[in-house]
KOLPA-23981 format. One record per residue (C-alpha): residue in three letters; x, y, z. Coordinates in pm, whole numbers, padded with zeros to 5 digits, always signed. Layout:
BEGIN
ALAXYZ ...
END
This chain:
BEGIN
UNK-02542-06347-00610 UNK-02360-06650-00491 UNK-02381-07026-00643 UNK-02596-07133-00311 UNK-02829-06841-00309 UNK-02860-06940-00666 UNK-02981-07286-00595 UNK-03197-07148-00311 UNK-03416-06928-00550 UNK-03467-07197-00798 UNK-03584-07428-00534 UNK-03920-07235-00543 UNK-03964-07191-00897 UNK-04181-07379-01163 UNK-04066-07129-01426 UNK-03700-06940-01519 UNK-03743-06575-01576 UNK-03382-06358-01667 UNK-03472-05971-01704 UNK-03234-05785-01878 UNK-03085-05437-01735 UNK-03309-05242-01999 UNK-03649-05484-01880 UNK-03683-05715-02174 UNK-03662-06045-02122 UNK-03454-06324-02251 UNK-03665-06530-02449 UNK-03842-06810-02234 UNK-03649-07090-02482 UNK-03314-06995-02327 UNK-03085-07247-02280 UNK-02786-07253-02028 UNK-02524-07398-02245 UNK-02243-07384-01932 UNK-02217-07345-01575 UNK-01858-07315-01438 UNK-01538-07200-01268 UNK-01371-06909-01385 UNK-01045-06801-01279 UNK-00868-06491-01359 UNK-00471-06399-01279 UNK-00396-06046-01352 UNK-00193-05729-01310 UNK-00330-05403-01251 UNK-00179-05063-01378 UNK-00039-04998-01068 UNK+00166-05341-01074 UNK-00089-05495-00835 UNK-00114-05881-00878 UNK-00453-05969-00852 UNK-00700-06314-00875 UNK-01096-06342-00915 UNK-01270-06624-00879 UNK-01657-06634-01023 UNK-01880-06906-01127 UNK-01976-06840-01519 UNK-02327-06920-01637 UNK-02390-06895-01964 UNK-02728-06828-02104 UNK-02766-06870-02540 UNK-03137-06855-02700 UNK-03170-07074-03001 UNK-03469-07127-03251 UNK-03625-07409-03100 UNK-03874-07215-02965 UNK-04037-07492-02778 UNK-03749-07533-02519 UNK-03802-07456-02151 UNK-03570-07509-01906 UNK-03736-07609-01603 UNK-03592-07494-01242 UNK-03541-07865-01099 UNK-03329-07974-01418 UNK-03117-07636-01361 UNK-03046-07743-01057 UNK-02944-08054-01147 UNK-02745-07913-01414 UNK-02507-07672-01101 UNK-02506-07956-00911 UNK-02353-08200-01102 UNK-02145-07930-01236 UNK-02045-07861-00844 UNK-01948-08221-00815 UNK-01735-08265-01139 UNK-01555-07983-01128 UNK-01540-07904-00763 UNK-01691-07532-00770 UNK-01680-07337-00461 UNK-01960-07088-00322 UNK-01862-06788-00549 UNK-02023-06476-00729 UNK-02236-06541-01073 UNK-02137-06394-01354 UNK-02365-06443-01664 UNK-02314-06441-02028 UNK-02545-06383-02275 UNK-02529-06311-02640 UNK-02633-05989-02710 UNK-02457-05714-02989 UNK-02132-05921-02844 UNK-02109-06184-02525 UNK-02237-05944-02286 UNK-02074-05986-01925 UNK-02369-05967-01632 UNK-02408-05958-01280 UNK-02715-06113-01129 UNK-02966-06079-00825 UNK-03378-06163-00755 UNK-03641-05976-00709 UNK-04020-06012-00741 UNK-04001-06389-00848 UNK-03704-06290-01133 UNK-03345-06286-01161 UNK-03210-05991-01291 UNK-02898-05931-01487 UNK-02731-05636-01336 UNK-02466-05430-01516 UNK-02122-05472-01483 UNK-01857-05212-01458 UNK-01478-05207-01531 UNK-01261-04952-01351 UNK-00904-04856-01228 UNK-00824-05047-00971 UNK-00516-04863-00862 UNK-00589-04489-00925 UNK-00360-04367-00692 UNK-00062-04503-00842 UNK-00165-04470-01172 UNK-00192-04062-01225 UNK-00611-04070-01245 UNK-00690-03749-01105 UNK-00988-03792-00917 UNK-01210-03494-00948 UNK-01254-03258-00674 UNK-01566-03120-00567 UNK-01552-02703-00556 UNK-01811-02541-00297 UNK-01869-02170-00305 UNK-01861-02126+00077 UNK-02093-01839+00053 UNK-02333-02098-00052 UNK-02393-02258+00288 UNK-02703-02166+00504 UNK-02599-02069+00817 UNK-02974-02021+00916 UNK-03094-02348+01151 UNK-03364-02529+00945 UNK-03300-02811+01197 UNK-03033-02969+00984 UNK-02728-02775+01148 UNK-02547-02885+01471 UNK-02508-02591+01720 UNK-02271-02549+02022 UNK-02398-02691+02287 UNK-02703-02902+02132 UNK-02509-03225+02205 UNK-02562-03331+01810 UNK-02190-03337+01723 
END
């Protein structure tokens, strides 16, 4: 989810809900503690230089258990955060505390915005020697009956 499409949800809120990837919710006292620019310069294994630009937001729960961060004052919150530090329409990526700082997507559905699961990975596996797996089929294994699903000579499907 971009910045914008961010602002766009919360427009039509009274009430911030965050779902975490296993269901549970983060607690309704949540606070976002930063909203920002991040900017990251690397090299990949196969001597790729690479840059990412995402917008952090970072959400912490504390034990004032009375705090609710309405949608109008998040806004307010990303927009002045827009204006001070110039931030451009990017991807989300949310922190929360969890075991560690878990690292989180994030998209909206059903009234709630989700934390999705992020990923790393290779990003040069064919210069780096990861095999990718190849799929073995036992030709004898393949219908040759037509069920429908099969593309004859002549049938004008291919």
């Amino acid at each position: 989810m971009k910045l914008s499409e961010l602002k766009s949800h919360l427009t039509n809120l009274e009430t911030i809900t965050f779902v975490l990837p296993n269901g549970e919710l983060v607690p309704a006292h949540f606070h976002v503690t930063e909203v920002g620019q991040i900017e990251k310069n690397f090299i990949d294994c196969g001597g790729t230089v690479r840059k990412e630009k995402t917008i952090g937001l970072q959400l912490w729960k504390s034990i004032d258990f009375d705090h609710r961060l309405e949608a109008s004052k998040l806004i307010s919150i990303i927009e002045l955060s827009e204006k001070q530090l110039s931030l451009s329409d990017d991807e989300i990526e949310v922190e929360y505390q969890g075991e560690t700082i878990e690292k989180y997507g994030l998209s909206y559905s059903d009234g709630s915005f989700k934390l999705t699961q992020t990923k790393t990975a290779c990003l040069a596996e064919d210069s780096c020697g990861i095999a990718v797996p190849k799929v073995t089929i036992s030709l004898t294994s393949i219908s040759t009956q037509d069920n429908g699903n099969t593309c004859t000579p002549g049938s004008g499907c291919c």
